[in-house]
C-alpha positions as CSV (number, residue, x, y, z in Angstrom):
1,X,-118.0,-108.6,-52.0
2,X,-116.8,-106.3,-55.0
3,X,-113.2,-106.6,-55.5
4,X,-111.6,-103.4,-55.7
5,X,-109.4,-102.9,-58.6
6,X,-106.3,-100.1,-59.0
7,X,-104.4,-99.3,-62.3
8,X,-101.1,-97.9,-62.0
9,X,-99.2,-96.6,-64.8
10,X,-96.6,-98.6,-66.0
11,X,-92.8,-98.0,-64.7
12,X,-89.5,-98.8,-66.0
13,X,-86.5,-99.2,-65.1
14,X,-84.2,-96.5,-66.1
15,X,-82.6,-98.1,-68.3
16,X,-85.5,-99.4,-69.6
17,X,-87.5,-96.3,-70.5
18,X,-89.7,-96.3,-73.7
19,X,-88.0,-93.6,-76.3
20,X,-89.5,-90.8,-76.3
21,X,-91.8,-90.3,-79.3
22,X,-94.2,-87.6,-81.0
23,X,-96.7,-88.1,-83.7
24,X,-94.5,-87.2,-87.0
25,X,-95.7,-85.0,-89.9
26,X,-94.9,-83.9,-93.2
27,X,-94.5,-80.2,-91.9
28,X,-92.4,-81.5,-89.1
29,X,-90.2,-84.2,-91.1
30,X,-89.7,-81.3,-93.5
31,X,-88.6,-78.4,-90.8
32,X,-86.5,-80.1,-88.2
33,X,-83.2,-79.1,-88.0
34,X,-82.0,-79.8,-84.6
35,X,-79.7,-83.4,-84.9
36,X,-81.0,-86.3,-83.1
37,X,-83.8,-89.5,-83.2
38,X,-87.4,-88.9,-83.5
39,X,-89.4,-91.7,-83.0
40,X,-92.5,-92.1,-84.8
41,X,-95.8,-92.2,-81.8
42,X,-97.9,-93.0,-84.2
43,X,-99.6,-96.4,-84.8
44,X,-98.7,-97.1,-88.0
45,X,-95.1,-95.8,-87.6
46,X,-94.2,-98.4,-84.5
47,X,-90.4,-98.6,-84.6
48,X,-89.6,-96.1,-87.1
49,X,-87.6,-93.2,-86.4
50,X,-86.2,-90.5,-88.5
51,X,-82.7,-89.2,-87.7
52,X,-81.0,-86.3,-88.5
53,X,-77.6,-84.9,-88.8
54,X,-75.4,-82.9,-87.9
55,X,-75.1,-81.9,-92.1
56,X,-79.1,-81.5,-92.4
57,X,-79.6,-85.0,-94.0
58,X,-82.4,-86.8,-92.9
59,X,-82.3,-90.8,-92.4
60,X,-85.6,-93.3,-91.7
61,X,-84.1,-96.2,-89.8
62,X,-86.8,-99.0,-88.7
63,X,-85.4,-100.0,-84.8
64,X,-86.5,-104.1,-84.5
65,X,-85.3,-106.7,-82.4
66,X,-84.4,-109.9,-84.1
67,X,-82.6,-112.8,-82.4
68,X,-82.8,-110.8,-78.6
69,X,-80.8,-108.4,-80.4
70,X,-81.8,-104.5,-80.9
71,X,-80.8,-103.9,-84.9
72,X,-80.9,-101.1,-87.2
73,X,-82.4,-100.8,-90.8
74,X,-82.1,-98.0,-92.9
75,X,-84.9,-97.3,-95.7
76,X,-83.8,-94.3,-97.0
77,X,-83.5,-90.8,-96.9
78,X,-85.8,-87.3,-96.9
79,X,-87.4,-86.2,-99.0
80,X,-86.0,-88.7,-101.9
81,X,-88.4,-91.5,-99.3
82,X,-91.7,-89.2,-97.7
83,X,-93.5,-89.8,-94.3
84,X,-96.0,-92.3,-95.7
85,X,-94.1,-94.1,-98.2
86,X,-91.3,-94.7,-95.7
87,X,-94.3,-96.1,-93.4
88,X,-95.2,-98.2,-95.8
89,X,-92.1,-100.0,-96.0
90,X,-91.6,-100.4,-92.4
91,X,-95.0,-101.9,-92.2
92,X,-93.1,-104.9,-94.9
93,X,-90.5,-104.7,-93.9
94,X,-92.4,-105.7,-90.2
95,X,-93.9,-109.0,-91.6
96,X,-90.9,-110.1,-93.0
97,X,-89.6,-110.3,-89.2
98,X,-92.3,-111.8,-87.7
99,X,-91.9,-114.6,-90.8
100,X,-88.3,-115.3,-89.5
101,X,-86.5,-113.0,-92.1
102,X,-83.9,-110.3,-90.2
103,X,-83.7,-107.0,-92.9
104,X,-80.0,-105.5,-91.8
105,X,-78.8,-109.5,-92.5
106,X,-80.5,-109.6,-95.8
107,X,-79.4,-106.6,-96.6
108,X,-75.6,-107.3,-95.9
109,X,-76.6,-110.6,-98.2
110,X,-77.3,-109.7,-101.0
111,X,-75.2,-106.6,-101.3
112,X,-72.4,-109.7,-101.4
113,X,-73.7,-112.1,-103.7
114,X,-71.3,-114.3,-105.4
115,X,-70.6,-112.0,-108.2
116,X,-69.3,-108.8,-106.6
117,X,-67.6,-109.5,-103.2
118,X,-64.1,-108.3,-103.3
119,X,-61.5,-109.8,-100.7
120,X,-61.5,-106.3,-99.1
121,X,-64.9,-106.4,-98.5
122,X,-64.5,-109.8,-96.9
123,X,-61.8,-108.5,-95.0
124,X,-64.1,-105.5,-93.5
125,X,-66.9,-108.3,-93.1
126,X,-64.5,-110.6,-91.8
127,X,-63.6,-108.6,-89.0
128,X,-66.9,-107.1,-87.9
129,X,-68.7,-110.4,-87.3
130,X,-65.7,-113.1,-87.0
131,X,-62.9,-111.1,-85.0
132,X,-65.0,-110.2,-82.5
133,X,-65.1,-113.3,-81.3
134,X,-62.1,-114.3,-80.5
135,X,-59.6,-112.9,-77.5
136,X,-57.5,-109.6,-78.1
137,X,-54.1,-111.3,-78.9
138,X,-55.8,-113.4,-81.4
139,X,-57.2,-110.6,-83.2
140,X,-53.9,-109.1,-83.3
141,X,-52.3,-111.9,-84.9
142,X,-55.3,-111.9,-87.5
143,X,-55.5,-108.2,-88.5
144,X,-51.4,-108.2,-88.8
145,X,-51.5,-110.9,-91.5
146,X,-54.6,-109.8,-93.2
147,X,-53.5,-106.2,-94.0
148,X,-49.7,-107.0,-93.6
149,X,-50.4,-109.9,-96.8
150,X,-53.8,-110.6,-97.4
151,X,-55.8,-107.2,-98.9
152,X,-52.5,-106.0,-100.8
153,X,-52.0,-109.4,-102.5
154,X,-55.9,-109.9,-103.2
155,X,-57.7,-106.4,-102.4
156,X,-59.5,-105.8,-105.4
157,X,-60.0,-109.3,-106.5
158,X,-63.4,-110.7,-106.7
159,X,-63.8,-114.1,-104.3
160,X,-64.8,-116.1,-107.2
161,X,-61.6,-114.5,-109.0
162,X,-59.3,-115.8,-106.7
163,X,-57.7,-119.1,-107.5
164,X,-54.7,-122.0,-106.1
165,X,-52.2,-120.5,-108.1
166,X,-52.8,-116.9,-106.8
167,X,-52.3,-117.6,-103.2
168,X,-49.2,-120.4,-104.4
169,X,-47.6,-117.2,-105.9
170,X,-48.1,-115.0,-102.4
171,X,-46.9,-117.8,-100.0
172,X,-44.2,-119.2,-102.2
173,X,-41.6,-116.9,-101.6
174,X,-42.7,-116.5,-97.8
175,X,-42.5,-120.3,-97.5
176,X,-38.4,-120.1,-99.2
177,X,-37.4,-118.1,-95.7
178,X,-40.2,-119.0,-93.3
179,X,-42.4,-122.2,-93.6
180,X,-44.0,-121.4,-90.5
181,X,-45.1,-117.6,-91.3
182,X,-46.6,-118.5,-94.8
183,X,-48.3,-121.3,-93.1
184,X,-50.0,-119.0,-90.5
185,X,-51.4,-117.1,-93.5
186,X,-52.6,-119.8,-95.3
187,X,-54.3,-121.1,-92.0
188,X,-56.2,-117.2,-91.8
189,X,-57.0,-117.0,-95.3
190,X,-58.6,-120.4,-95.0
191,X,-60.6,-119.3,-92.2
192,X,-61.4,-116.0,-94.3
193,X,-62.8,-118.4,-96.8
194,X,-64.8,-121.0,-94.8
195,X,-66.4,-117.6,-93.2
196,X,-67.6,-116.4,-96.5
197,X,-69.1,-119.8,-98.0
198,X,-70.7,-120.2,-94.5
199,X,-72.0,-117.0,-95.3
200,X,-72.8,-117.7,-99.0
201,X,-70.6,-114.7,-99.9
202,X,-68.9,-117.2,-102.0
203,X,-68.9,-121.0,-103.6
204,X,-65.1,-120.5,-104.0
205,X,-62.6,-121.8,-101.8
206,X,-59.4,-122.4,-103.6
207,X,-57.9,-123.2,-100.1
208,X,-59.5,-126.0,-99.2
209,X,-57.2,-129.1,-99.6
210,X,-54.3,-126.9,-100.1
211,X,-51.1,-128.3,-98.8
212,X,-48.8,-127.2,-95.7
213,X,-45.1,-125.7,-96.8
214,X,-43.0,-128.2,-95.1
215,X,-42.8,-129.9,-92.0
216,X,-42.4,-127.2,-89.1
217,X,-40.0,-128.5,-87.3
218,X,-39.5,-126.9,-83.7
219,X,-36.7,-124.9,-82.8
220,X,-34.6,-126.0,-80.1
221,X,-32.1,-123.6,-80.2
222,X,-30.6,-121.8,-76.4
223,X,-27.9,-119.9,-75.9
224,X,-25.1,-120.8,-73.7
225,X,-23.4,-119.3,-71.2
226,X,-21.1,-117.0,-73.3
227,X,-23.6,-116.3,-75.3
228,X,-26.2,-115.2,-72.6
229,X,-22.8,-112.2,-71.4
230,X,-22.7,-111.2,-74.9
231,X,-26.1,-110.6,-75.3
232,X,-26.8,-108.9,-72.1
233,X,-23.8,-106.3,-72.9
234,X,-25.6,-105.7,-76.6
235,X,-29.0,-105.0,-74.5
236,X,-27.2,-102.1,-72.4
237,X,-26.2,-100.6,-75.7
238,X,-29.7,-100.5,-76.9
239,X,-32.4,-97.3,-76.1
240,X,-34.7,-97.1,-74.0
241,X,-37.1,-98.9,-73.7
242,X,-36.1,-101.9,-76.2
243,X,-33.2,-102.5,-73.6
244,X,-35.4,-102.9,-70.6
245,X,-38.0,-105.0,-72.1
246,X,-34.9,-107.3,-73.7
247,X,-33.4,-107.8,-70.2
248,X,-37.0,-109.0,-68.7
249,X,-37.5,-111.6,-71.4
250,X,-33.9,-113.1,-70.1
251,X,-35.0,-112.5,-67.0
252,X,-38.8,-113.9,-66.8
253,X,-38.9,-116.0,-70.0
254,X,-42.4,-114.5,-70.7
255,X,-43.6,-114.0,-74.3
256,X,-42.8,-111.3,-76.8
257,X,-46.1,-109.7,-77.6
258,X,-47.4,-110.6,-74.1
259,X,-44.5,-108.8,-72.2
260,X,-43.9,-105.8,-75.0
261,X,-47.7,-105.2,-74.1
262,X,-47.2,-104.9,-70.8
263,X,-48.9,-102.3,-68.7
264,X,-48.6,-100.1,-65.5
265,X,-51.8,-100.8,-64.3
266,X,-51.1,-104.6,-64.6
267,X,-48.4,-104.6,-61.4
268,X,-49.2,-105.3,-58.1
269,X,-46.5,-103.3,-56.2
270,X,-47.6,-104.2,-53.3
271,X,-47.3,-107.8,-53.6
272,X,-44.5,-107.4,-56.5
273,X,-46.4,-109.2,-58.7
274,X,-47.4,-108.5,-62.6
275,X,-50.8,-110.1,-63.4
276,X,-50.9,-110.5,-66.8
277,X,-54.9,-110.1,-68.3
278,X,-56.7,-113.2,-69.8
279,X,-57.7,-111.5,-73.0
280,X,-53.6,-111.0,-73.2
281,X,-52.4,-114.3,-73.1
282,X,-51.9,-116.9,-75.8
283,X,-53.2,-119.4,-73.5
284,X,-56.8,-117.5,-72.7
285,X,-56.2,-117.7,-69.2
286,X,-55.1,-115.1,-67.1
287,X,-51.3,-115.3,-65.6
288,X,-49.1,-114.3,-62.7
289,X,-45.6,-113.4,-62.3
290,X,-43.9,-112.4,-59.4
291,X,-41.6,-109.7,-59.9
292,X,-38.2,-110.9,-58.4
293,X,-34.2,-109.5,-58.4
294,X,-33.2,-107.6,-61.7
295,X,-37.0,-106.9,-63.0
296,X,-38.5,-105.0,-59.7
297,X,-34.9,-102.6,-60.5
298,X,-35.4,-102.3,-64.3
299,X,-39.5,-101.6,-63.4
300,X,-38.4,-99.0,-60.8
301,X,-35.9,-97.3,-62.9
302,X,-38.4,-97.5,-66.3
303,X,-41.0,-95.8,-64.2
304,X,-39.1,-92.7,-64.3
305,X,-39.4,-92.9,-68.2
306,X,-42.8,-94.1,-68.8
307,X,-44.6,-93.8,-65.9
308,X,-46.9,-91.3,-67.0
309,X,-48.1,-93.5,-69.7
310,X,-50.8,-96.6,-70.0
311,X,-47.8,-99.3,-70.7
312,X,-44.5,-99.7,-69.6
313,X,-42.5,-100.0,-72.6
314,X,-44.1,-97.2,-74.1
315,X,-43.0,-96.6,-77.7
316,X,-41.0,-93.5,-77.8
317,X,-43.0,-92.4,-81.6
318,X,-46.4,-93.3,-80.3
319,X,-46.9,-92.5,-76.7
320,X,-50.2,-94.2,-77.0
321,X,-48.6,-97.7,-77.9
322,X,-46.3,-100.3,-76.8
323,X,-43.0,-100.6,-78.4
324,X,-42.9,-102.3,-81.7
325,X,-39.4,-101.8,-83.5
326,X,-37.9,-105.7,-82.5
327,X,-36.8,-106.3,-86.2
328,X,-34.2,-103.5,-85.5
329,X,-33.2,-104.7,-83.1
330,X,-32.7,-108.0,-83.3
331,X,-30.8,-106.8,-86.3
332,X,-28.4,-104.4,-84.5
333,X,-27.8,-107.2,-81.9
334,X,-26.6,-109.9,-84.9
335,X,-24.0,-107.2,-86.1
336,X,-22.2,-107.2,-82.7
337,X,-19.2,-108.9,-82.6
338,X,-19.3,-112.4,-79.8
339,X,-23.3,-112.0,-80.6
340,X,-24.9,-115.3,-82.0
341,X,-25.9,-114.1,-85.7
342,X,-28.8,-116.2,-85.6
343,X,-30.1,-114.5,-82.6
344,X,-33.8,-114.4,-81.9
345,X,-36.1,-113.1,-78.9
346,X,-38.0,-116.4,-78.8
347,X,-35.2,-118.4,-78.3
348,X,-34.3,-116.4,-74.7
349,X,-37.6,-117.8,-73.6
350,X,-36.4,-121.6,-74.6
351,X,-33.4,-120.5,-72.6
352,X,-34.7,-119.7,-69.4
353,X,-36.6,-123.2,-69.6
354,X,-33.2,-124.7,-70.1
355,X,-31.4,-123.4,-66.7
356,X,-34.6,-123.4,-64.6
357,X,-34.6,-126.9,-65.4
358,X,-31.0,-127.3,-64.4
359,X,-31.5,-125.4,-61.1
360,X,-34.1,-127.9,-60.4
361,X,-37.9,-126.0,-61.2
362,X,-40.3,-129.3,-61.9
363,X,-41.8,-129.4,-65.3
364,X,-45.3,-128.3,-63.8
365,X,-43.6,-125.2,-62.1
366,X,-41.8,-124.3,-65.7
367,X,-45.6,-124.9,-67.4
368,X,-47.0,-122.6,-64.8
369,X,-44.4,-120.1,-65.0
370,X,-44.0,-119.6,-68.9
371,X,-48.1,-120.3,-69.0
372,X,-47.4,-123.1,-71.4
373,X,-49.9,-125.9,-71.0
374,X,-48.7,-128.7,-72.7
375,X,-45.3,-128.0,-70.5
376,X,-47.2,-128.0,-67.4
377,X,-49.6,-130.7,-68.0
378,X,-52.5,-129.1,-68.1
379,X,-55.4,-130.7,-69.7
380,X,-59.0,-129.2,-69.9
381,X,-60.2,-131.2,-66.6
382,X,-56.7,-130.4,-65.1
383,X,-56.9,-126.6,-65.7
384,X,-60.4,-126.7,-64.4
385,X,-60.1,-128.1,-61.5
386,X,-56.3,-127.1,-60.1
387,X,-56.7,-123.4,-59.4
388,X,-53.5,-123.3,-57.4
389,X,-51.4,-120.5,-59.1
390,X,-47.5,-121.5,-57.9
391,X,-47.1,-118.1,-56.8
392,X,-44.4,-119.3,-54.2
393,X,-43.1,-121.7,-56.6
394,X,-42.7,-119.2,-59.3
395,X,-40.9,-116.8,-57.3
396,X,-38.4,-119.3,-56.4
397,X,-38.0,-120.9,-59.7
398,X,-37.3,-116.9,-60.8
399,X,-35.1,-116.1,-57.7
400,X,-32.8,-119.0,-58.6
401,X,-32.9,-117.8,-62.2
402,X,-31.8,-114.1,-61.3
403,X,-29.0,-115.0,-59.2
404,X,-28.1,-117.5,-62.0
405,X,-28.0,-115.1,-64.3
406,X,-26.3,-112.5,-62.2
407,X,-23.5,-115.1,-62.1
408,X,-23.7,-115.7,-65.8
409,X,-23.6,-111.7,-66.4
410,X,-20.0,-111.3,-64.1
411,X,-18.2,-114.2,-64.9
412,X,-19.2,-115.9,-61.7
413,X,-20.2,-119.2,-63.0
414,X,-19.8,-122.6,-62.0
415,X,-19.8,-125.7,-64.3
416,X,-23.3,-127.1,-64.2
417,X,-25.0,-129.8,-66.9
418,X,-27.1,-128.4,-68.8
419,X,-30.7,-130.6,-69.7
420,X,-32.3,-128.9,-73.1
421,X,-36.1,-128.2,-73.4
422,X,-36.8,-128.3,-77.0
């Protein structure tokens, strides 16, 4: 019996289609005008494509994957590198992958060799293949110190230029007023450094085995009763919306950067809750807040102000970003007479810990409510495994905390002992 046997022409998903190709030649290299990617059809010219621009120049790029990764390689430019010249190179530049050897890496390789890497260039580097890997807040914290101390310090320097004594002279002075701060740098410009030896950018890393500036020793500072009315008074005589987002720290004992980022489409109204993102959080985990008292008031009254922007405490020069002016603040609030005049933001957090713990909230209940995990207990197997998310416990814990405060705010307060979270 003869076995009957159909070809059908191959299909692909849409969004797998083969590029659409034509058989380049000189003539038509040398005409085209309209922008966009041709892709070579013929056999020789598998994977190279010439592109052109909006300005008339005219680019060969080889398209390869290397690594299950689709990468770009550019060999030069029409008519300085012609049709069969610019095939010749992708047909070297094509054994050199299948021997293992990815171009666009090379290429970024020996552009940096060891003699004429500039910290700025790490810097660009840096972030393009490091920062990306690591969560949103993270790369916050990373970008602010690089170009806030890093590139201005050491910009222009070569890597193998930069010594001990050059980075003692930057963190010195930081170290005199905060230990912690110039620590923090020294801990990103070590990473910056271990990237680009990994990378052979570098054999220099004059941070390695560089000592800490002092011992950090933890704040344990809250404010007291008094204190709390004082401050609450010097938040109403802030503008909006620094005195909103002041009052919700007091009130919910949430993070600086984490609240201040806060955004419209993150509350639940319907279940009065603000569910903060994972990529957000110090913690890398997402986290949940009922909204409780004071806060669901302040929200409601805010939304006449900022609604019609992405976050809530929408920065009244950039409508685009969050607020960002807490130095002046914080500054205006130490000048007011009965307010503390060591007064920081972080410390409200510390204080909510302190009277949630004297009205009671359980350590775990604290730890879940300020996401803190050494606080709640968590461990990796723990946070695995316990998905529960104290919703009910958390709005208690901030109910009691609200009222409390309320009490605080109009004199109403009763004597209670206080037990200090450090």
């Amino acid at each position: 019996m003869g076995i009957l046997l159909i070809l059908l022409p191959k299909c692909y998903p849409k969004s797998e289609d083969p590029m659409p190709k034509r058989n380049l030649t000189f003539n038509f290299v040398s005409s085209v005008k309209e922008p966009g990617e041709y892709f070579d059809a013929n056999e020789r010219g598998r994977g190279l494509l010439l592109r052109v621009f909006k300005s008339g120049h005219k680019r060969w790029e080889l398209r390869y994957r290397f690594a299950g990764k689709i990468r770009r390689y550019h060999i030069g430019y029409f008519p300085d590198l012609g049709l069969k010249d610019a095939r010749d190179e992708l047909s070297s530049l094509k054994k050199d992958i299948r021997s293992g050897v990815d171009p666009q890496g090379e290429k970024v390789r020996s552009r940096y060799t060891t003699e004429n890497m500039t910290f700025r260039e790490l810097a660009s580097v840096f972030e393009k293949e490091y920062l990306k890997r690591l969560k949103e807040s993270t790369k916050r914290d990373y970008r602010s110190r690089i170009n806030r101390h890093l590139v201005p310090a050491f910009g222009p320097m070569l890597l193998s230029e930069i010594q001990r004594g050059h980075i003692r002279r930057l963190l010195k002075p930081m170290a005199e007023k905060k230990p912690m701060h110039a620590n923090r740098v020294q801990a990103v410009l070590s990473k910056m450094f271990s990237f680009a030896l990994q990378e052979e950018f570098t054999t220099n890393h004059p941070v390695k085995g560089m000592s800490k500036y002092g011992k950090e020793t933890r704040r344990d500072r809250y404010y007291a009763k008094e204190e709390i009315r004082a401050l609450w008074s010097a938040f109403e005589q802030q503008g909006e919306p620094i005195r909103s987002l002041l009052k919700v720290l007091l009130l919910t004992g949430q993070r600086l950067g984490e609240t201040s980022r806060m955004k419209w489409s993150d509350i639940d109204t319907t279940r009065s809750l603000w569910v903060m993102p994972k990529d957000e959080t110090k913690a890398g985990r997402s986290h949940t807040i009922p909204i409780v008292g004071q806060v669901k008031h302040i929200l409601e009254a805010l939304h006449q102000i900022t609604g019609q922007y992405d976050y809530v405490f929408t920065s009244p020069m950039k409508n685009d970003r969050p607020v960002a002016d807490f130095k002046g603040a914080v500054a205006r609030i130490r000048d007011i007479d009965e307010c503390p005049d060591d007064f920081r933001i972080h410390d409200m957090r510390r204080t909510v810990a302190t009277y949630c713990a004297e009205l009671g909230v359980d350590r775990t209940t604290l730890g879940k409510l300020l996401n803190h995990r050494g606080l709640a207990g968590d461990s990796h197997v723990t946070s695995i495994y316990d998905r529960h998310e104290y919703l009910d416990e958390k709005r208690q814990a901030l109910t009691r905390w609200d009222s409390m405060l309320n009490q605080i705010i109009t004199g109403e307060q009763a004597e209670t002992k206080i037990f200090k979270i450090g």
